[in-house]
C-alpha positions as CSV (number, residue, x, y, z in Angstrom):
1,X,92.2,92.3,130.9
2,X,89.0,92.1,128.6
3,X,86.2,93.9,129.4
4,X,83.7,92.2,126.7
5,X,82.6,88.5,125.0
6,X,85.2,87.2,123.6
7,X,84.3,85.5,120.0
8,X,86.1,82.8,118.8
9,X,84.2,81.5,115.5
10,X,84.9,77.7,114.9
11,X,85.9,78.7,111.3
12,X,88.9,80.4,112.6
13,X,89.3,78.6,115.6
14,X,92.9,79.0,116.6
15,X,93.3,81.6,114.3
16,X,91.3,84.4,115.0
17,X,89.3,86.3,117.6
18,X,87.4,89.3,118.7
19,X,86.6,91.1,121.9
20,X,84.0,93.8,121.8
21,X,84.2,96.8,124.1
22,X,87.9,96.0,124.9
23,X,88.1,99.9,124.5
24,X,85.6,102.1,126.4
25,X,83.6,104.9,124.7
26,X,85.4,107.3,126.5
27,X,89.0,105.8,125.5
28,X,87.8,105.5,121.8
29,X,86.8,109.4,122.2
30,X,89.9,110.4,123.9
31,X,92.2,108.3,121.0
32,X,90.4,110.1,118.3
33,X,90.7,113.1,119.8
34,X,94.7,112.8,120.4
35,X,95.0,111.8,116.9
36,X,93.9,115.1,115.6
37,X,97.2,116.2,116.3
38,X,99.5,113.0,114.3
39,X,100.7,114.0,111.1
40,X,98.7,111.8,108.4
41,X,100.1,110.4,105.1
42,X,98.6,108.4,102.3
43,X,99.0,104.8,103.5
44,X,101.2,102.5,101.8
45,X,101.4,98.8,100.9
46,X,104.9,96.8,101.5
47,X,106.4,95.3,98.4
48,X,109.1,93.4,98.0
49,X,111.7,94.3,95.1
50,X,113.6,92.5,92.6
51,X,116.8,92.5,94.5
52,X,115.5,91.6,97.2
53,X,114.4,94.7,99.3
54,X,111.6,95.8,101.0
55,X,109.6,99.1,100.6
56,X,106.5,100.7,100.6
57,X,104.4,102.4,98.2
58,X,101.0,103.8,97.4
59,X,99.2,102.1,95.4
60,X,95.2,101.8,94.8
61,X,94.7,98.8,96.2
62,X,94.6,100.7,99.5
63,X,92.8,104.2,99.9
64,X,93.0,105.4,103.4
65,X,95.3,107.6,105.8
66,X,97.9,106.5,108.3
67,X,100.4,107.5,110.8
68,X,102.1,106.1,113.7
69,X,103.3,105.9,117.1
70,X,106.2,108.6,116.3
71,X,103.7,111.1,116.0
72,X,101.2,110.3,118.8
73,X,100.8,113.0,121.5
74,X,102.3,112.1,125.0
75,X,98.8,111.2,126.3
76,X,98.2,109.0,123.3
77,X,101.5,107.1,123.6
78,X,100.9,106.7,127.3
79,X,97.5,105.6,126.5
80,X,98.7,102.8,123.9
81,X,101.6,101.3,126.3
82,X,98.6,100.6,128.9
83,X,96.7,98.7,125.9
84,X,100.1,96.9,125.4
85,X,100.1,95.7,129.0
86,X,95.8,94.6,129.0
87,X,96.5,92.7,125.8
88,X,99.2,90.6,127.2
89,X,96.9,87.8,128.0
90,X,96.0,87.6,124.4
91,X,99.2,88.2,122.9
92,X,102.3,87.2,125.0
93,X,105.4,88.7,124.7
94,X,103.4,91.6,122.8
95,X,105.2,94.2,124.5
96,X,108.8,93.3,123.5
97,X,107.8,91.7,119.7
98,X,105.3,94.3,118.6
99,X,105.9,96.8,116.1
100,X,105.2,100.6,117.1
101,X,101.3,101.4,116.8
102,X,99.9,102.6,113.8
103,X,96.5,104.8,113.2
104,X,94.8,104.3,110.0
105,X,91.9,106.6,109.0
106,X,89.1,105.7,106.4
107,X,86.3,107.9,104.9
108,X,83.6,107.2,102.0
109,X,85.4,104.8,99.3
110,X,88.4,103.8,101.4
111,X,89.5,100.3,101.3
112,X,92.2,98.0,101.7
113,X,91.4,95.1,98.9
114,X,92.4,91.5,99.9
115,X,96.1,91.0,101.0
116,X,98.2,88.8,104.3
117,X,99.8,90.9,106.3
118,X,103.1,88.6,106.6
119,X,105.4,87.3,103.8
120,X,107.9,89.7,103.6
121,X,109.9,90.3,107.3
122,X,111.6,86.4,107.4
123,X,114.8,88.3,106.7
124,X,114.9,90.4,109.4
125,X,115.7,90.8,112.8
126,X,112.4,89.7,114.4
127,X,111.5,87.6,111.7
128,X,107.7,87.8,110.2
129,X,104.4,89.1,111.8
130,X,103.2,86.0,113.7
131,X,99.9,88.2,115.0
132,X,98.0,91.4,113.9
133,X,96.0,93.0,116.3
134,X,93.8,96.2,115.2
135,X,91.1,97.7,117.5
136,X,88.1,99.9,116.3
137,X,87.7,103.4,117.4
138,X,84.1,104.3,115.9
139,X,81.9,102.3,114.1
140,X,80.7,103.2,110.2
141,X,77.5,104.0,109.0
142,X,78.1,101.3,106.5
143,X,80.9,99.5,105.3
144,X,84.1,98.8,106.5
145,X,83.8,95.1,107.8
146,X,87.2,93.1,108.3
147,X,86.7,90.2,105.7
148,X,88.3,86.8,105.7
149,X,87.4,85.2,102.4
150,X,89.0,81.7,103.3
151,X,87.5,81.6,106.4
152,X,84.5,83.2,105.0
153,X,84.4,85.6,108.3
154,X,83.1,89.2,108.2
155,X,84.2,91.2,111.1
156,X,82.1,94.4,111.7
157,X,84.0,97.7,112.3
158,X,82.4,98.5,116.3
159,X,83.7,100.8,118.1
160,X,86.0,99.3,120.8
161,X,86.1,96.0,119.4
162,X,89.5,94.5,119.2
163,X,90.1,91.6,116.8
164,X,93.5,89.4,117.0
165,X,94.7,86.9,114.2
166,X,97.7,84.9,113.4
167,X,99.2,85.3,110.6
168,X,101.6,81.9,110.6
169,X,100.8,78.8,110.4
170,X,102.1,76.0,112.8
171,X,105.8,75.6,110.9
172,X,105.9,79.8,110.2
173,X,105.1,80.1,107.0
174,X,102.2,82.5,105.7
175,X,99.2,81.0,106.5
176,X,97.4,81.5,103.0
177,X,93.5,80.8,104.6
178,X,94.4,84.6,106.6
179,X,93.4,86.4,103.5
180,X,91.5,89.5,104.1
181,X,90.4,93.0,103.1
182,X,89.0,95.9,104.7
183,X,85.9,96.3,103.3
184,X,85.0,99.7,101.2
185,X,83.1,102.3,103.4
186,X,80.0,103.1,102.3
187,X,79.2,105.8,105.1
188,X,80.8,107.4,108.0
189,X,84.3,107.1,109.1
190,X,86.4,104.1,110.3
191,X,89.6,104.8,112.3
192,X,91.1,101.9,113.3
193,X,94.8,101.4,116.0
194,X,97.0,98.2,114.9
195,X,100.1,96.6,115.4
196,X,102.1,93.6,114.1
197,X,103.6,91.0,116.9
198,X,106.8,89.6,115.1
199,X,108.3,86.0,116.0
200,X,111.0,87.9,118.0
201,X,111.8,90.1,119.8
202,X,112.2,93.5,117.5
203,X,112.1,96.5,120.1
């Protein structure tokens, strides 16, 4: 169930859209506030090794803080299986091919420079991130936009606004025009919920 416009720019028609005040004020408040409790680690960036491998490291490419669903409090992992359920109509089958929720938490200078979020799951059990789907919890002073420079798309960090992509295209394979960043943050904070829907089932 959405409870705002839902923006579907003909540049990325197909591909991507956003929904603004999917999340009330109130549940942006009340997820910030349970997330005081996670514990919060650098963020890292998936690379593949030479043999083959997949792990994760920091790296400067992407300055920010992250944790995830293992550490939520039991109102906030409550809280996030009723999102799973309301963005069903968006995303179907989210709730048995999405990865666990993650938080990620920017202040001034953090950034996540331009990347795809798929490329390196084919191997495994459900198979590569078909969709990424990140909501807003408070909106920047400045900075902090969602940029797709193939698309040439900025999407403003708003509180509450969820934005959905695909990350395949048609025949599976990375879809090279979903390149995008997050944006450096010039002022305020940007905390941000998101989750990866694979092609199969993964939980």
């Amino acid at each position: 169930m959405t409870r705002g416009a839902v923006y579907i720019p003909p540049e990325g028609r197909g591909k991507l859209l956003w929904v603004d005040d999917f999340l009330s004020p109130s549940e942006c408040a009340t997820v910030r506030a349970e997330l005081r409790y996670a514990l919060w680690r650098p963020s890292g960036v998936a690379v593949t090794a030479s043999n083959g491998t997949l792990t994760t490291v920091t790296s400067p490419m992407r300055v920010s803080w992250s944790t995830d669903e293992y550490w939520f409090t039991p109102p906030l992992a409550r809280l996030v299986r009723t999102l799973t359920r309301r963005l069903a109509p968006l995303v179907p089958r989210i709730g048995e091919r999405a990865e666990s929720w993650q938080a990620t938490r920017y202040c001034a200078g953090g950034k996540f420079d331009y990347h795809y979020d798929a490329g390196h799951w084919r191997g495994e059990r459900g198979g590569e991130r078909a969709h990424t789907v990140l909501i807003y919890l408070d909106t920047p002073r400045k900075g902090g936009a969602t940029c797709f420079s193939e698309l040439e798309i900025e999407v403003k960090a708003q509180a509450g606004r969820l934005v959905v992509w695909k990350n395949l295209d048609r025949s599976g394979r990375l879809d090279r025009s979903m390149r995008h960043a997050g944006a450096p943050l010039a002022g305020g904070r940007k905390t941000v919920l998101v989750t990866w829907v694979r092609q199969r089932k993964c939980r």
